[in-house]
C-alpha positions in Angstrom: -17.4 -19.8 65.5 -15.0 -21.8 64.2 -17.8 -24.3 62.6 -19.1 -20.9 60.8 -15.2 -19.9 59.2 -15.0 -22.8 57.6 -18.3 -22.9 56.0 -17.1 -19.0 54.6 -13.8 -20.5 53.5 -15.4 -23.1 51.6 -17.8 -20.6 49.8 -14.8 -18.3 49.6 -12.8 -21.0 47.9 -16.1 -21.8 46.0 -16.2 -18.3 44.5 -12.5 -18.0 43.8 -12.7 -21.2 42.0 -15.8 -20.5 39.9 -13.8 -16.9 38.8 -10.8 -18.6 37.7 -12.7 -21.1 35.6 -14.4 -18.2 34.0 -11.6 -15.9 33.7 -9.3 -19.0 32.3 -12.9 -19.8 29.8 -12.9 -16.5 28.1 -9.0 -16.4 27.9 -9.5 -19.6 26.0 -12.1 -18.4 24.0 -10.3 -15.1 23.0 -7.1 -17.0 22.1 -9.2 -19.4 19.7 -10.8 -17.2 18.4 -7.9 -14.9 17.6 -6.1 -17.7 16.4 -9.1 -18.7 14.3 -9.1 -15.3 12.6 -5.4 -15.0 12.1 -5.8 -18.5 9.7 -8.9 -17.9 8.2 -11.8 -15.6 9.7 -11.3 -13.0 7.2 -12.0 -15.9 4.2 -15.2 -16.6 5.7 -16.9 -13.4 6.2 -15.7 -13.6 1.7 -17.9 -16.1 1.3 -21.2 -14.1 1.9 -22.2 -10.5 0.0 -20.3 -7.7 0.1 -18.2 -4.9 -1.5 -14.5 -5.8 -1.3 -12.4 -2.8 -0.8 -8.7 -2.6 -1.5 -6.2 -0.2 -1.1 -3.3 0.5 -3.7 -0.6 2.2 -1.9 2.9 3.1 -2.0 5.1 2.2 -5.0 3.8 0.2 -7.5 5.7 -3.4 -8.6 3.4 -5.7 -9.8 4.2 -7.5 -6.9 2.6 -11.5 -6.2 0.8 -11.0 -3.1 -1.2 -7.7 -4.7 -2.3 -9.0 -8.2 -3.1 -12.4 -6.3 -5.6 -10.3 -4.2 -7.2 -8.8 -7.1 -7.2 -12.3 -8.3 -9.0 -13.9 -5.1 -11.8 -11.0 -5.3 -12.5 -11.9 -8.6 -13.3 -15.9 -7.8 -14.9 -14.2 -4.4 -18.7 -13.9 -3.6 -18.4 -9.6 -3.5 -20.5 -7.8 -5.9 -18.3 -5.3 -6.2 -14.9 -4.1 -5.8 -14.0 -0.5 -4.4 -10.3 0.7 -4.8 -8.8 3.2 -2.9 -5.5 4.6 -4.4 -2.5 6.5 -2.7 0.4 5.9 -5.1 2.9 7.9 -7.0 3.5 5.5 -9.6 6.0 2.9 -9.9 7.8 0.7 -12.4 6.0 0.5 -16.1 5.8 -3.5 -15.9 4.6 -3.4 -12.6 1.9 -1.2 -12.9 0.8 -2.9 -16.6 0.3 -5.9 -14.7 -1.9 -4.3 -11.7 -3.9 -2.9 -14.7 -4.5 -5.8 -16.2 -5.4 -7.4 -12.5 -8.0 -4.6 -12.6 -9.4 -5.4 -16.2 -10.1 -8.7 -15.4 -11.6 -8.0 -12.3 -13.9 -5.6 -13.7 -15.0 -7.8 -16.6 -16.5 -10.0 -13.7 -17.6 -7.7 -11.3 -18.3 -3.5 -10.8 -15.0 -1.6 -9.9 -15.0 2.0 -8.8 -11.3 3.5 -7.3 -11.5 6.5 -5.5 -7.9 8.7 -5.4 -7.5 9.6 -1.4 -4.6 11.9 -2.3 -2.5 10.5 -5.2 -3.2 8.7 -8.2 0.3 9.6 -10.6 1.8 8.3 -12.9 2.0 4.0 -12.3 -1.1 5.2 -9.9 -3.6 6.4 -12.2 -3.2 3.6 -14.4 -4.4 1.5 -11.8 -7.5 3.6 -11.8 -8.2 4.0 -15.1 -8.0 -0.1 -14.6 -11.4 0.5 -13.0 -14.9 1.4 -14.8 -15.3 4.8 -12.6 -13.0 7.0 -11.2 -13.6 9.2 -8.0 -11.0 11.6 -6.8 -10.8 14.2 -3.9 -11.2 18.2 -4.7 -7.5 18.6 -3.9 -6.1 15.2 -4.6 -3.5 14.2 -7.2 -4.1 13.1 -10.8 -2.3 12.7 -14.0 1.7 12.6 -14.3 1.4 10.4 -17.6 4.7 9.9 -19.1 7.8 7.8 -18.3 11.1 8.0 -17.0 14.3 6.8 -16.9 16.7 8.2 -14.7 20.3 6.5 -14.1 23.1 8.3 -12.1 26.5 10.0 -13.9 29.4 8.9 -11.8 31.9 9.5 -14.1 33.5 12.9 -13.1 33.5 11.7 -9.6 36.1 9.0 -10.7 38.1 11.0 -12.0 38.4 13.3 -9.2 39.1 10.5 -6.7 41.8 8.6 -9.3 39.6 5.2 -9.9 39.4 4.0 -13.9 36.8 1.1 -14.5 37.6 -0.8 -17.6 34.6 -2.2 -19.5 35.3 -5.1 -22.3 31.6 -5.2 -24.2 30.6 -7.5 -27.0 29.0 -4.4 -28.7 28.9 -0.4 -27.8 25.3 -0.6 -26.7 25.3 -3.3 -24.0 24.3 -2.3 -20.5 24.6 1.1 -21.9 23.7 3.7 -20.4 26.3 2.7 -17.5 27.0 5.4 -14.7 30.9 4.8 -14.8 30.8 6.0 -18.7 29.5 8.9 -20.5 26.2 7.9 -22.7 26.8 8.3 -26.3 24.3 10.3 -28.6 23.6 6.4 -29.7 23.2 4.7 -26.3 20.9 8.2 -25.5 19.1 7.1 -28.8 18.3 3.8 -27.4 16.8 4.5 -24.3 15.1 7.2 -25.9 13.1 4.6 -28.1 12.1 2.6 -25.1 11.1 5.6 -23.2 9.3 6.8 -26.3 7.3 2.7 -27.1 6.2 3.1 -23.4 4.9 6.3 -23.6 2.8 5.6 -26.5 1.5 2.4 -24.4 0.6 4.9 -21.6 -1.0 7.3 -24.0 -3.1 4.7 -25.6 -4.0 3.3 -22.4 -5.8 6.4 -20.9 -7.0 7.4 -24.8 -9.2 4.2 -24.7 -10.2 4.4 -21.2 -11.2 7.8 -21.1 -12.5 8.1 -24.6 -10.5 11.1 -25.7 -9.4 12.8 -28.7 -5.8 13.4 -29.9 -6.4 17.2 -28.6 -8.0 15.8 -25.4 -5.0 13.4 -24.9 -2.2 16.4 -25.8 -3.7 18.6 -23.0 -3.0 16.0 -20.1 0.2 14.3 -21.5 3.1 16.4 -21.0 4.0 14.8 -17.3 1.9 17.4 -15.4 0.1 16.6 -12.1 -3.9 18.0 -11.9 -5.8 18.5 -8.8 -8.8 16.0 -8.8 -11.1 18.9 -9.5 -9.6 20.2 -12.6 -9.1 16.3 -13.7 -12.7 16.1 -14.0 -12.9 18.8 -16.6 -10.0 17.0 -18.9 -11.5 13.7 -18.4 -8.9 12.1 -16.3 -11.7 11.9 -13.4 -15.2 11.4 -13.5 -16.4 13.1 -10.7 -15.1 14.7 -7.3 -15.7 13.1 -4.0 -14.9 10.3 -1.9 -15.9 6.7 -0.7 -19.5 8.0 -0.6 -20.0 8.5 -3.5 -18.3 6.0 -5.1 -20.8 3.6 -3.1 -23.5 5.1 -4.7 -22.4 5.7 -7.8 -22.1 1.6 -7.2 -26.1 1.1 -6.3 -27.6 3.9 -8.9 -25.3 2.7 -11.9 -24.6 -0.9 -11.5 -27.3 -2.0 -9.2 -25.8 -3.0 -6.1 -28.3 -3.6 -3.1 -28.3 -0.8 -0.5 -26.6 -1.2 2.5 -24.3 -4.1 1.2 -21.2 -4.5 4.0 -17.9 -3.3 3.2 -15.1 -5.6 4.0 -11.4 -4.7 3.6 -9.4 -6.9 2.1 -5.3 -7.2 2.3 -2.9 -9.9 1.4 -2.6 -13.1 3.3 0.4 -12.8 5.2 -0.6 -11.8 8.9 1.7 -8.8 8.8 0.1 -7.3 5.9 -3.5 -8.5 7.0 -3.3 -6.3 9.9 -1.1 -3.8 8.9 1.1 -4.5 11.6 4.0 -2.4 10.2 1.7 1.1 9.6 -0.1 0.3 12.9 3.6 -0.1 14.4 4.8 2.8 13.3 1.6 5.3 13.9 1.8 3.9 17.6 5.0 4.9 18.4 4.6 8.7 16.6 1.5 8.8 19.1 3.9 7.5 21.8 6.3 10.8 21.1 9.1 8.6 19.1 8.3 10.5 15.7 12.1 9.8 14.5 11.7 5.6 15.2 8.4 5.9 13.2 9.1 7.5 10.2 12.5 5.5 9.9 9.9 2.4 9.7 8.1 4.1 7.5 11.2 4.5 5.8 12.4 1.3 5.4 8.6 -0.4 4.4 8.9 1.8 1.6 12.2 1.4 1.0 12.3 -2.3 0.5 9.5 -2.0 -2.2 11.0 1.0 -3.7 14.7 -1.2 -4.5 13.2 -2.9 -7.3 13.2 0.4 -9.6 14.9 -0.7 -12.1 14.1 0.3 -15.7 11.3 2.2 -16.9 9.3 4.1 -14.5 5.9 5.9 -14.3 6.1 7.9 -11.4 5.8 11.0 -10.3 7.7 12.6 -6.8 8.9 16.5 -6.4 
């Protein structure tokens, strides 16, 4: 008897053994792996033939890590680039230099954007950036003009007995300011920038859309369109979605069928995985609807506190 329990210990031990080393394997595996991915996975699967899809969302700033994504699909081996937009607009610089991102990307390659829900303002010059636009039945499109919006504080020092004293080399610098009132000059001013933008704006979606001065009149007063109606003023060139805009991609440009789709997203790991919009949909799911939206809150708030200046974009 005893002769017997030890030969089952021994297999016993055997088996326990044998799990560990497996279950210590594929933990090593899975960490490598992960780790693999995290520094470079996502370039590799780049280096083989796909459509490289992007997503324009948010406020719109021109910022580095977005125009050098546009940049690393252009030198990339995709065929084609699909962009999705959900943006209200932005600053005028910014959103100039996502459009001209776009151009060059689609001097190399095919570029369709498709408008999930919003393309305003900064947001539909990144897709008329693109050589086809696709938008949603009920989407947003159109809100071409700029702003300029600065507060009035004046009054409010007064009421509370605080005078701020301004010595200026010339009536017009940093005019408007919100502790004085604007002059009908300093009004003037900003006018003409306002005015020099919107005329860049204007000519912008002229050219791209191929539209006459009655055309262009129609859609530029700052109103917002539903993607349905935009296809009859030419601000969309047909309704649907990423469906479409696929095979819009293979009948007009010649793109293989059944070409993989890879998203792509800026290099920092955060942003790569979306860590804060996973973050925050995971604890709305987990009942905590106040913590999520405040993160919500803040992502877009720390892109949204570099509006200064001239604007294109459009918010109720």
């Amino acid at each position: 008897m005893d002769r017997e329990y030890l030969v089952e210990r021994r297999k016993l031990s055997r088996r326990v053994t044998f799990w560990r080393a497996l279950t210590f394997l594929i933990a090593f595996v899975v960490i490598v792996g992960g780790g693999f991915y995290a520094a470079g996975g996502p370039q590799m699967e780049r280096h083989v033939a796909h459509i490289a899809k992007l997503k324009i969302s948010g406020v719109i700033t021109g910022d580095d890590a977005t125009i050098k994504l546009i940049h690393d699909v252009e030198e990339s081996s995709a065929k084609a680039a699909l962009i999705v937009i959900e943006s209200p607009g932005g600053t005028v610089t910014g959103s100039e230099a996502l459009y001209d991102a776009l151009r060059k990307l689609s001097a190399k390659k095919p570029t369709v954007s498709v408008v999930d829900g919003m393309a305003a303002s900064g947001g539909y010059i990144a897709a008329i950036g693109t050589d086809h636009i696709i938008a949603r039945e009920t989407s947003i499109v159109g809100s071409i003009g700029v702003l300029f919006q600065y507060p009035d504080v004046v009054r409010m020092l007064d009421i509370i007995g605080i005078k701020v004293e301004s010595i200026k080399s010339s009536p017009l610098k940093a005019a408007p300011s919100p502790i004085e009132s604007a002059t009908p000059e300093s009004r003037a001013a900003i006018a003409a920038l306002v005015n020099a933008n919107f005329e860049w704006f204007k000519g912008l979606v002229k050219d791209r859309r191929r539209m006459d001065d009655a055309q262009l009149a129609e859609v530029s007063d700052g109103r917002v369109f539903t993607g349905k109606q935009g296809v009859g003023l030419k601000l969309v060139d047909e309704v649907g979605s990423e469906e479409q805009a696929i095979a819009w991609l293979e009948k007009e440009r010649g793109l293989s069928k059944g070409l993989p789709i890879r998203e792509w997203r800026p290099h920092g790991l955060a942003e790569r995985w979306g860590l804060a919009e996973n973050a925050a949909s995971a604890l709305k799911m987990a009942g905590l609807e106040q913590i999520g939206s405040a993160l919500e809150q803040l992502g877009e708030a720390s892109r949204a506190h570099v509006l200064d200046g001239m604007l294109v974009l459009w918010h109720p």
